[in-house]
FIMAR-497206 format. One record per residue (C-alpha): residue number from 1; residue in one letter; x negated, y, z negated. Coordinates in steps of 0.5 Angstrom, whole numbers, plus 500, padded with zeros to 3 digits. Example, Ala and Ser with C-alpha at 12.3 -4.5 7.8 and 13.67 -1.06 7.14 Angstrom:
{i->1, aa->A, X->475, Y->491, Z->484}
{i->2, aa->S, X->473, Y->498, Z->486}
This chain:
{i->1, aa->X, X->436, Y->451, Z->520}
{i->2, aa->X, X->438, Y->447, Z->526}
{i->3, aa->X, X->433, Y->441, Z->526}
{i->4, aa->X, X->436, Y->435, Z->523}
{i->5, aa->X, X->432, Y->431, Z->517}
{i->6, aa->X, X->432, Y->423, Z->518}
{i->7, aa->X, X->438, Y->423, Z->512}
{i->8, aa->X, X->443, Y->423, Z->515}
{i->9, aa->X, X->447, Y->424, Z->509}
{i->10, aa->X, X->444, Y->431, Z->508}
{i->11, aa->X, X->445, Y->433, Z->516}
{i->12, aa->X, X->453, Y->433, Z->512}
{i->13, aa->X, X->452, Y->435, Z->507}
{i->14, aa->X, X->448, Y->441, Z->511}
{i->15, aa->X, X->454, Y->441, Z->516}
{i->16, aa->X, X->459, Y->441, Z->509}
{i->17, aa->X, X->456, Y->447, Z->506}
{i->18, aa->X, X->456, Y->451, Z->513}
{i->19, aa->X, X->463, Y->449, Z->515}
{i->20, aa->X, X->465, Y->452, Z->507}
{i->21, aa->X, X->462, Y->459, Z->508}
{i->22, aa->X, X->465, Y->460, Z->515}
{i->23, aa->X, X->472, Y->459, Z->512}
{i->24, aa->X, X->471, Y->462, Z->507}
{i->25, aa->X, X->469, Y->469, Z->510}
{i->26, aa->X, X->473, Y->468, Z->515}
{i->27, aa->X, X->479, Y->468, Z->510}
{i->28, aa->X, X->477, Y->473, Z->505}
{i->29, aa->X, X->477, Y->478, Z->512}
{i->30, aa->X, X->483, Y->476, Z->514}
{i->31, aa->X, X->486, Y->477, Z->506}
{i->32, aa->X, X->483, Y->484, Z->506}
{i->33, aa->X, X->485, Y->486, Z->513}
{i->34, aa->X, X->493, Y->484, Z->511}
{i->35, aa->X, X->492, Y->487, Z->505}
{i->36, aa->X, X->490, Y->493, Z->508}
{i->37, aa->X, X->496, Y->492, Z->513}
{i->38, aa->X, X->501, Y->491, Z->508}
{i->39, aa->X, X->498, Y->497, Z->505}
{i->40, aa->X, X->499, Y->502, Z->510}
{i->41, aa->X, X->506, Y->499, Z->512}
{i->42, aa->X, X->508, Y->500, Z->505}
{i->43, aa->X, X->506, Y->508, Z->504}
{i->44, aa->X, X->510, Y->509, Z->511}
{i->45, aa->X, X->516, Y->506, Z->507}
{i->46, aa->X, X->514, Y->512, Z->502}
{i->47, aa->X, X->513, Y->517, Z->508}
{i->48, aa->X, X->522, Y->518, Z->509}
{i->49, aa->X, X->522, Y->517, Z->501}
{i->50, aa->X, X->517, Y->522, Z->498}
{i->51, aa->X, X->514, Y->529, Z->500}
{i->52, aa->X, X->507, Y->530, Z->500}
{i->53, aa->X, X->508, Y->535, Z->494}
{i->54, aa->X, X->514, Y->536, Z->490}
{i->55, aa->X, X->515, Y->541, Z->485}
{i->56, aa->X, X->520, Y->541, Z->479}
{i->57, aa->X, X->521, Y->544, Z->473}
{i->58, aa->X, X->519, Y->542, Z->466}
{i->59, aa->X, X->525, Y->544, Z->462}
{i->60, aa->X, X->532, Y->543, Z->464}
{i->61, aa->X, X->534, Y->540, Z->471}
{i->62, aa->X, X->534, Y->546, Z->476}
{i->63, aa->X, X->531, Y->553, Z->476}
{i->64, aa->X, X->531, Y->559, Z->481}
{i->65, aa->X, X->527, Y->560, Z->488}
{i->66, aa->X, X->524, Y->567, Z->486}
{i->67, aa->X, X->520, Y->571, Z->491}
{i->68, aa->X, X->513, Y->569, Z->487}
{i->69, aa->X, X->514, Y->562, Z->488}
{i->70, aa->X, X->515, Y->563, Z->496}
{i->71, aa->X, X->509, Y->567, Z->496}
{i->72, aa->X, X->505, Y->563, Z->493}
{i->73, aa->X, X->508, Y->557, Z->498}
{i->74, aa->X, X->507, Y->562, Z->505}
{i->75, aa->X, X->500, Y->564, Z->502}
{i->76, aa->X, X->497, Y->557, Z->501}
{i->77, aa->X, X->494, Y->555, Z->508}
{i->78, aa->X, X->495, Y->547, Z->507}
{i->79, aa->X, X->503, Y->548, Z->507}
{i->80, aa->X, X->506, Y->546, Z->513}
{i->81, aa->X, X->513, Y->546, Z->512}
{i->82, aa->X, X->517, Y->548, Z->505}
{i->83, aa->X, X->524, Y->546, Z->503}
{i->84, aa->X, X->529, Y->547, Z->498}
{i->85, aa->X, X->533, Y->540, Z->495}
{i->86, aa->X, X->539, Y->540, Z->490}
{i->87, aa->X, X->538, Y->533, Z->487}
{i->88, aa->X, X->543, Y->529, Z->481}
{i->89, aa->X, X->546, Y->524, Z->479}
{i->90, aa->X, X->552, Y->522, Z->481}
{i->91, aa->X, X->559, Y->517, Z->481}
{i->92, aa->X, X->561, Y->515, Z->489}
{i->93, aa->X, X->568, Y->512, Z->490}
{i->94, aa->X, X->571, Y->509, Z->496}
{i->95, aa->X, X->577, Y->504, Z->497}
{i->96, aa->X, X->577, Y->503, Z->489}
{i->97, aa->X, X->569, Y->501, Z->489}
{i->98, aa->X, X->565, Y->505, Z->485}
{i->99, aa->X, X->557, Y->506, Z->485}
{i->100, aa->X, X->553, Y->510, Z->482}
{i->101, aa->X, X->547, Y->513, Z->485}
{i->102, aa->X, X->543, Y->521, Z->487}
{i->103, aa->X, X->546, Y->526, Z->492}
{i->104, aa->X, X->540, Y->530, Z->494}
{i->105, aa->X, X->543, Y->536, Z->498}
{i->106, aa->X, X->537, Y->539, Z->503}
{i->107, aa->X, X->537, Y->544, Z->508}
{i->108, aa->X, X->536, Y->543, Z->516}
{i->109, aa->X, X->529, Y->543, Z->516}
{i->110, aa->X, X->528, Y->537, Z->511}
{i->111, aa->X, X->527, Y->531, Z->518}
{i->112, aa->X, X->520, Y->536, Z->518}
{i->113, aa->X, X->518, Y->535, Z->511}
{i->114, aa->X, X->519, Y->527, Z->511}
{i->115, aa->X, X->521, Y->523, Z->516}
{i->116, aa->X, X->527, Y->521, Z->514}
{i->117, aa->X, X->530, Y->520, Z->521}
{i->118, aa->X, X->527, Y->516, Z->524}
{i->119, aa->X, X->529, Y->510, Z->519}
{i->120, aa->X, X->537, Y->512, Z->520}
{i->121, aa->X, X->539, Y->506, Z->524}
{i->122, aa->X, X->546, Y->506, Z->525}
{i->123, aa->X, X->549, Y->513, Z->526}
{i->124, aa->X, X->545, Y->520, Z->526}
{i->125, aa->X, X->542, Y->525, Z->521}
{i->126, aa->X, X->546, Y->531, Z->519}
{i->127, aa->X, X->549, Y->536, Z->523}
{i->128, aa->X, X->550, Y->542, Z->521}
{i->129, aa->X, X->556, Y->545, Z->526}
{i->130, aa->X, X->560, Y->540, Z->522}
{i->131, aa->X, X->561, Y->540, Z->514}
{i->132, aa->X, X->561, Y->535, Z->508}
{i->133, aa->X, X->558, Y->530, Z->513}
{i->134, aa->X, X->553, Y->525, Z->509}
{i->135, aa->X, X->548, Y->520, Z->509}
{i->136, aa->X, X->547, Y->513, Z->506}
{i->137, aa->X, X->542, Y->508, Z->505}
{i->138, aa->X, X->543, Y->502, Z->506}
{i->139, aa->X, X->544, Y->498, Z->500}
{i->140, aa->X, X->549, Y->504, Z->498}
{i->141, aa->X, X->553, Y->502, Z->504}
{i->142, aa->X, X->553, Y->494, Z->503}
{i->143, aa->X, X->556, Y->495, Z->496}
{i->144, aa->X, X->562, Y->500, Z->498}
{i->145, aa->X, X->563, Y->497, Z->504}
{i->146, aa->X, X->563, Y->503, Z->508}
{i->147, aa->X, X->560, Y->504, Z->515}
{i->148, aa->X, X->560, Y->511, Z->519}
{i->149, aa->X, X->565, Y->515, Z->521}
{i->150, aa->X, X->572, Y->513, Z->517}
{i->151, aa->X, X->576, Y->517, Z->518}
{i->152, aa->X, X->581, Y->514, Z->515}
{i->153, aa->X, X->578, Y->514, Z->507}
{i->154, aa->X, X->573, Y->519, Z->505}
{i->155, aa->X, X->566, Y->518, Z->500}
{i->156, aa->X, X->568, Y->521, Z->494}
{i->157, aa->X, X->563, Y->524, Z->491}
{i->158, aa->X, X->564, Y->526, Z->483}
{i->159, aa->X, X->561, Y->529, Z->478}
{i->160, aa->X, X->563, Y->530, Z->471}
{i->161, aa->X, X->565, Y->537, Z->469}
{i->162, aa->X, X->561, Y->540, Z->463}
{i->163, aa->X, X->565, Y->542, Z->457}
{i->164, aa->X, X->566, Y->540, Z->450}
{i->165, aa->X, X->572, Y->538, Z->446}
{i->166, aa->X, X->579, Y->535, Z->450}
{i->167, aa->X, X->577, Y->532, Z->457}
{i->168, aa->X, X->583, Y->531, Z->462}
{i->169, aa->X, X->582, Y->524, Z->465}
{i->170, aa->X, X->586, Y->526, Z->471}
{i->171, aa->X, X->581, Y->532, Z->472}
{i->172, aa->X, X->575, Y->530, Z->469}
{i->173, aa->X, X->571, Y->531, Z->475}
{i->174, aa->X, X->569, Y->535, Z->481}
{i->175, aa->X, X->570, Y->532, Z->487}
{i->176, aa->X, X->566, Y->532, Z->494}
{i->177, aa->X, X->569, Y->528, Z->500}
{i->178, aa->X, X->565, Y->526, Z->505}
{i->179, aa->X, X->565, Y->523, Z->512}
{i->180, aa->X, X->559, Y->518, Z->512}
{i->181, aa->X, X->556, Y->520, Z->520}
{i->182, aa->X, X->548, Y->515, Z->518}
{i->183, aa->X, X->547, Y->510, Z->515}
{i->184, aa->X, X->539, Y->509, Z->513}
{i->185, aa->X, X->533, Y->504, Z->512}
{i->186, aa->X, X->527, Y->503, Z->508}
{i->187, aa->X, X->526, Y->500, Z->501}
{i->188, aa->X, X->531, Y->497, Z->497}
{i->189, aa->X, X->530, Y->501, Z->492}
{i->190, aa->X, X->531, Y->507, Z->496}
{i->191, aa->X, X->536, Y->505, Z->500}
{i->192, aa->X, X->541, Y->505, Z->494}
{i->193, aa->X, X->539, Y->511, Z->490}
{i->194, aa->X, X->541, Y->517, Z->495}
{i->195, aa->X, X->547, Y->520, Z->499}
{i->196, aa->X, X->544, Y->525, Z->503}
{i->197, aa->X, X->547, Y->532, Z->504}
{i->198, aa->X, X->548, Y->540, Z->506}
{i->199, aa->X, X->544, Y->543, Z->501}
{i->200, aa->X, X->551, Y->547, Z->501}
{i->201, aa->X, X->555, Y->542, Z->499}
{i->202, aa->X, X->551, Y->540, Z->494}
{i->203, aa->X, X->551, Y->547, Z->491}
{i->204, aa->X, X->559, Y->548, Z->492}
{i->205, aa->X, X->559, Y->541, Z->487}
{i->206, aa->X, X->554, Y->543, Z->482}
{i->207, aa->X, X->557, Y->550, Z->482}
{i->208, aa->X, X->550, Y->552, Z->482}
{i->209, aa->X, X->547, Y->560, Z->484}
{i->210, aa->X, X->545, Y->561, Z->491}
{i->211, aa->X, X->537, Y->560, Z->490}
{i->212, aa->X, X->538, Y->555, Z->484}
{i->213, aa->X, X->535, Y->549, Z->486}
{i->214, aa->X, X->532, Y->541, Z->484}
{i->215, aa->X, X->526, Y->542, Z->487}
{i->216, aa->X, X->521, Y->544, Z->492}
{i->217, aa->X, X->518, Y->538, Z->497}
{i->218, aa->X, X->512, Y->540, Z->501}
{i->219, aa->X, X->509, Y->537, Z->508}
{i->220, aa->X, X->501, Y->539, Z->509}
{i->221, aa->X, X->498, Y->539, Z->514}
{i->222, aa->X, X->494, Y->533, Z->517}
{i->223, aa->X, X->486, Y->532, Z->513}
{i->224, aa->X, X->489, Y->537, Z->507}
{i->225, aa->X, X->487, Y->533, Z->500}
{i->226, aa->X, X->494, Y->533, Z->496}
{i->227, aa->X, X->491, Y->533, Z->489}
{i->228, aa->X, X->487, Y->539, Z->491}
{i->229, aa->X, X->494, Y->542, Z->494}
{i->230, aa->X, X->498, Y->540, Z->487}
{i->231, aa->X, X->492, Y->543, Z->482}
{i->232, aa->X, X->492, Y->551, Z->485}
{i->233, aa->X, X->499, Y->550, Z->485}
{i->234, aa->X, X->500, Y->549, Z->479}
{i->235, aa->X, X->495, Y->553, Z->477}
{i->236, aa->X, X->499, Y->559, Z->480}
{i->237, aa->X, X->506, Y->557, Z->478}
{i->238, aa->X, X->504, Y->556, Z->471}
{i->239, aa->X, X->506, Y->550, Z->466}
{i->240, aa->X, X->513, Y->551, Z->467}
{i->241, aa->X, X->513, Y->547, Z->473}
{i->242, aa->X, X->511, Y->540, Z->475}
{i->243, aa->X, X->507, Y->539, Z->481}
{i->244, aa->X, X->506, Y->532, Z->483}
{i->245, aa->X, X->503, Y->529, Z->489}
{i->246, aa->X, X->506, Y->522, Z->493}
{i->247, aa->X, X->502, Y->518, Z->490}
{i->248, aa->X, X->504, Y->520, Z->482}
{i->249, aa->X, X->511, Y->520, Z->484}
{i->250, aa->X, X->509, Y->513, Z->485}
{i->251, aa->X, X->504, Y->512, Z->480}
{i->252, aa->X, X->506, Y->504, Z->478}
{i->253, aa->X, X->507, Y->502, Z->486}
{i->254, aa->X, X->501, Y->505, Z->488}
{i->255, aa->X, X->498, Y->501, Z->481}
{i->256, aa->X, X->502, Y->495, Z->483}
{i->257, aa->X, X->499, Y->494, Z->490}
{i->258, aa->X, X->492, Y->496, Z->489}
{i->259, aa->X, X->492, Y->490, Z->483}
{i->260, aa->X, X->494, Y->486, Z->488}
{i->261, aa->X, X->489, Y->488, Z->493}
{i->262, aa->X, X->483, Y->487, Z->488}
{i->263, aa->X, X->486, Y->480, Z->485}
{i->264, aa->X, X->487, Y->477, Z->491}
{i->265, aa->X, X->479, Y->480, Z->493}
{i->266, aa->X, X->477, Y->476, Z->485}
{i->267, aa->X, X->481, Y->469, Z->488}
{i->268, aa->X, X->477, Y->469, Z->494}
{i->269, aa->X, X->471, Y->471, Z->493}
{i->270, aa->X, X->472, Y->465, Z->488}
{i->271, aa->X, X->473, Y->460, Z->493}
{i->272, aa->X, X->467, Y->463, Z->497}
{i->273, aa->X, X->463, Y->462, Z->490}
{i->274, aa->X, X->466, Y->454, Z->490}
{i->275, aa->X, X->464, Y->453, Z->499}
{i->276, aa->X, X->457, Y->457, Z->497}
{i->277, aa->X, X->455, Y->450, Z->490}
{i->278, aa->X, X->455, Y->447, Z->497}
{i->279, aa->X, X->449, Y->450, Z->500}
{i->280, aa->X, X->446, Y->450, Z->493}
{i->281, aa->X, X->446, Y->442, Z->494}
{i->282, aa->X, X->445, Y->443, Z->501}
{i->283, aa->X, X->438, Y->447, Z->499}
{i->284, aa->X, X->437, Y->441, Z->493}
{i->285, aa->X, X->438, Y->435, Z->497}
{i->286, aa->X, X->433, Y->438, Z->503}
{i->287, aa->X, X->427, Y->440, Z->498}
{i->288, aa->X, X->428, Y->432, Z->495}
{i->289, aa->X, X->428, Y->430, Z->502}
{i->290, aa->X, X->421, Y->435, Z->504}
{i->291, aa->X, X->417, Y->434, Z->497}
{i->292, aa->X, X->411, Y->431, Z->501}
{i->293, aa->X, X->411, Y->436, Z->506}
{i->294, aa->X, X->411, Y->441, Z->500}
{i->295, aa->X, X->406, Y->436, Z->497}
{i->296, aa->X, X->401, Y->437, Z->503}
{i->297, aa->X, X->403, Y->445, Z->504}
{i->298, aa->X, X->401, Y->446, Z->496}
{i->299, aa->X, X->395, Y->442, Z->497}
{i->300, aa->X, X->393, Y->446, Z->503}
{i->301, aa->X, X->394, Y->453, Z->498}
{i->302, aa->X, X->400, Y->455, Z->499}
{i->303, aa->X, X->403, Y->458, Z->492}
{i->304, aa->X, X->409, Y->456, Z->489}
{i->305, aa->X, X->413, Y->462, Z->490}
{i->306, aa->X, X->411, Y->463, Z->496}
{i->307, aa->X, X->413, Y->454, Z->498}
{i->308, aa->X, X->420, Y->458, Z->493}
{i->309, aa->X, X->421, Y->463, Z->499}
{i->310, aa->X, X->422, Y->457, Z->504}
{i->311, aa->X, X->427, Y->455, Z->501}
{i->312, aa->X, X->430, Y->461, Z->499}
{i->313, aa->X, X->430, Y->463, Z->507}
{i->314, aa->X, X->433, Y->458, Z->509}
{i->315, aa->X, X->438, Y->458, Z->505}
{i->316, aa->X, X->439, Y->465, Z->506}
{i->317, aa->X, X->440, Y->463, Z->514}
{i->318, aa->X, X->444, Y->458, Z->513}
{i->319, aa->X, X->450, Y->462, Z->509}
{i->320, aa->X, X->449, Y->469, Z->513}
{i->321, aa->X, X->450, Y->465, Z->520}
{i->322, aa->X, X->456, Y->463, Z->516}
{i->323, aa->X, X->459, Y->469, Z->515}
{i->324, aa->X, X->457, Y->471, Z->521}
{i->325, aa->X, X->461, Y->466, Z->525}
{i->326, aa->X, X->467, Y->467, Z->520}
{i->327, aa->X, X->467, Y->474, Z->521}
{i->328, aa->X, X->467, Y->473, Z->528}
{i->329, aa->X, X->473, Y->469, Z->529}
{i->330, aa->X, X->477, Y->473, Z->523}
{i->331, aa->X, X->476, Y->479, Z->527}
{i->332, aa->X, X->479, Y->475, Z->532}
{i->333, aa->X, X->485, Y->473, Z->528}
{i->334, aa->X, X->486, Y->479, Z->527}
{i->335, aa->X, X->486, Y->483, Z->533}
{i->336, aa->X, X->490, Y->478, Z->536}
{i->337, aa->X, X->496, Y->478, Z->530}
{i->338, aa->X, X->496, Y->486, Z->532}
{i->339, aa->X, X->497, Y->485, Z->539}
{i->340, aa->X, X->502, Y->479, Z->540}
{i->341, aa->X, X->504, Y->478, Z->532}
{i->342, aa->X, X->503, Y->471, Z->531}
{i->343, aa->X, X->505, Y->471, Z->524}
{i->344, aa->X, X->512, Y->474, Z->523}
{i->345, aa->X, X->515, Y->476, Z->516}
{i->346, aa->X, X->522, Y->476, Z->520}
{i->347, aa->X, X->525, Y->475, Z->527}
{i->348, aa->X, X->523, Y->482, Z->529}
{i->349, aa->X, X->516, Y->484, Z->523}
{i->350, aa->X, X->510, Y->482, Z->525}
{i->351, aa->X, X->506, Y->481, Z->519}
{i->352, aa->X, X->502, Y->488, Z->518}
{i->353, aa->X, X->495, Y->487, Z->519}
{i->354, aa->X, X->489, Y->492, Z->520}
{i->355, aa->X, X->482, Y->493, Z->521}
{i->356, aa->X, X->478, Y->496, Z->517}
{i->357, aa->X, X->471, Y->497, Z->517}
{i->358, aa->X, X->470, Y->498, Z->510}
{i->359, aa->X, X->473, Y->490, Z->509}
{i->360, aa->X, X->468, Y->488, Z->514}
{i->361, aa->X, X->463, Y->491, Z->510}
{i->362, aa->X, X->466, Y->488, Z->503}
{i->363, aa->X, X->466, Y->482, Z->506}
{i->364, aa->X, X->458, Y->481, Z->509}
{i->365, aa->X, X->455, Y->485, Z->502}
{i->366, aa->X, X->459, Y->480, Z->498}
{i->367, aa->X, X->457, Y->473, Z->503}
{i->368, aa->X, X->449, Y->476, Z->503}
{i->369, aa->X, X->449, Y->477, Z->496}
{i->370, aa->X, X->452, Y->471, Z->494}
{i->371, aa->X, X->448, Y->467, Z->499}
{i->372, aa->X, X->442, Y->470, Z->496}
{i->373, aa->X, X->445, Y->468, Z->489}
{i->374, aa->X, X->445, Y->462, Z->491}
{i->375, aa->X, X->438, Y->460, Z->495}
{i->376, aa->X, X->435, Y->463, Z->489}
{i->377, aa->X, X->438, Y->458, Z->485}
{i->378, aa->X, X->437, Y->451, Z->489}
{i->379, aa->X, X->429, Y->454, Z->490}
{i->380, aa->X, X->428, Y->455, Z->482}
{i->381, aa->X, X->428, Y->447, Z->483}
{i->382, aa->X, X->421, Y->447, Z->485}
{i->383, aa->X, X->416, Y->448, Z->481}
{i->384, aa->X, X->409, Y->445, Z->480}
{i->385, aa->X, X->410, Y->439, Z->476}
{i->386, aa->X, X->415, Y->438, Z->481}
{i->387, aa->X, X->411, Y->438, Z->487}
{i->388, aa->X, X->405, Y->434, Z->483}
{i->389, aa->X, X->410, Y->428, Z->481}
């Protein structure tokens, strides 16, 4: 492993090949780590969006909050918290600009169910000891040019009346006027799709009964599977209801960052593959270089498979210290970035990274693997004839 060979040519080569496992585990560890970084700080993002569970109707856009589906939410150990939601699609009005977007009226125990408060960065949540207050999104508020507390103008929230025949344009709408009291952050897509407010308001808006509602949104308890959750409620509630977890609410965001996952591991396992030829030629060149010692120990008895294994050893060695060293400074790297964030997305982000034991493991079964892949090539050079020329 450490003696060097009278070719000084091979001793680079040898160095080459070492230096090009080291860096490229190292690199693919620390790819993994930020993915897994990225990952976790995108499902946050998710968590003052979407509800771990939300139920909706099949047919038609609201349905009635009954005693049967209470019960069966109060007797479900798994629940931690439920609340009611009145969703829809509306039409937004502030000083002669327009916006369409979702008002979704909740009731006071909602920032229990999602952790939408804590994403509001200018102004508060709703309170309820005042009436038509509302909350918006970020994008929402940059396209109206609307902060919080204008007095002067209120957001109008409109809805179109249902009917047939003649429509009155001068009273086609039902209107909600609202004072904005908290702008919130998150996604762009998030940020530009909801108007928060008091289920009441919104139910006086939709002209909606006292217990019709949108949907239901459900917090479980902390180490409850979801999927297991949505599966007994929907076998309780039947198939006029659609119980979906977080993760099928998001199905294509879920599917977007796991691909990206994969295929970043695909690249990077490529570029070890490329560092590893190196240790092929390493191993070649160190067999040329040793064939009258391999002469010697063959006219001594020693085997051919057993003269193979030499060599497969070696080359073993040589990647597995390798990824060893790699592994080291890519932990190093990485702890360093979830303490003092070297790296920075922007000015106050650091890039999201995270350890994870999984990724290590990923990381030595590929490197050992492709390493052993690789010595059993080099060695397959020998052979008795080669030996005996």
């Amino acid at each position: 492993m450490f003696t060097k060979t009278s070719n000084n040519a091979i001793n680079i080569i040898t160095i080459i090949a070492s230096f090009g496992v080291i860096v490229g585990s190292m690199a693919l560890f620390v790819i993994l780590s930020g993915f897994s970084g990225l990952r976790t700080f995108s499902y946050s993002l998710l968590d003052a969006s979407d509800p771990d569970i939300k139920i909706t109707s099949v047919k038609g856009k609201s349905f009635i909050f009954n005693d049967s589906i209470q019960t069966f939410l109060e007797n479900n150990s798994n629940i931690k918290e439920s609340t009611k939601i009145i969703e829809e699609r509306v039409f937004l009005e502030y000083n002669d600009k327009n916006e369409i977007a979702y008002i979704k009226g909740v009731e006071e125990n909602y920032p229990k169910i999602m952790q939408i408060d804590s994403v509001i960065s200018v102004g508060n949540w709703l309170q309820k000891e005042y009436e038509n207050t509302a909350v918006i999104g970020e994008g929402i508020s940059r396209k109206l040019s609307l902060g919080i507390l204008n007095f002067g103008e209120p957001l109008s929230i409109m809805i179109p009346k249902p009917g047939t025949g003649f429509i009155n344009p001068l009273n086609a709408f039902y209107t909600l006027n609202t004072q904005i009291v908290g702008v919130y952050s998150g996604t762009e897509e998030f940020t530009n799709k909801f108007v928060y407010v008091d289920i009441s308001a919104a139910r006086k808006l939709l002209k909606y009964k006292k217990n019709q509602v949108t949907g239901i949104e459900l917090k479980l308890i902390d180490n409850s599977n979801p999927d297991n959750v949505s599966n007994q409620l929907q076998n309780q509630l039947g198939n006029s209801y659609k119980v979906q977890t977080k993760e099928q609410l998001n199905e294509v965001f879920y599917k977007v960052i796991n691909t990206e996952n994969f295929v970043s591991y695909l690249i990077f396992t490529l570029i070890v593959i490329i560092a590893l030829f190196n240790v092929i030629g390493a191993i070649i060149m160190m067999i040329i270089d040793k064939k009258s010692n391999l002469k010697t120990l063959f006219s001594l008895g020693t085997s051919v498979r057993e003269i193979k294994k030499i060599f497969e050893l070696q080359g073993f060695l040589l990647t597995f210290l390798g990824m060893l060293i790699g592994l080291v400074l890519a932990i190093i790297l990485v702890i360093l970035q979830q303490q003092f964030g070297l790296f920075m997305i922007t000015q106050n982000l650091p890039y999201p990274v995270e350890f994870r034991l999984s990724n290590l493991l990923i990381v030595i079964l590929t490197i050992t693997i492709l390493g052993y892949i690789a010595s059993k090539i080099a060695s397959s050079r020998i052979s008795k004839e080669f030996i005996e020329r």
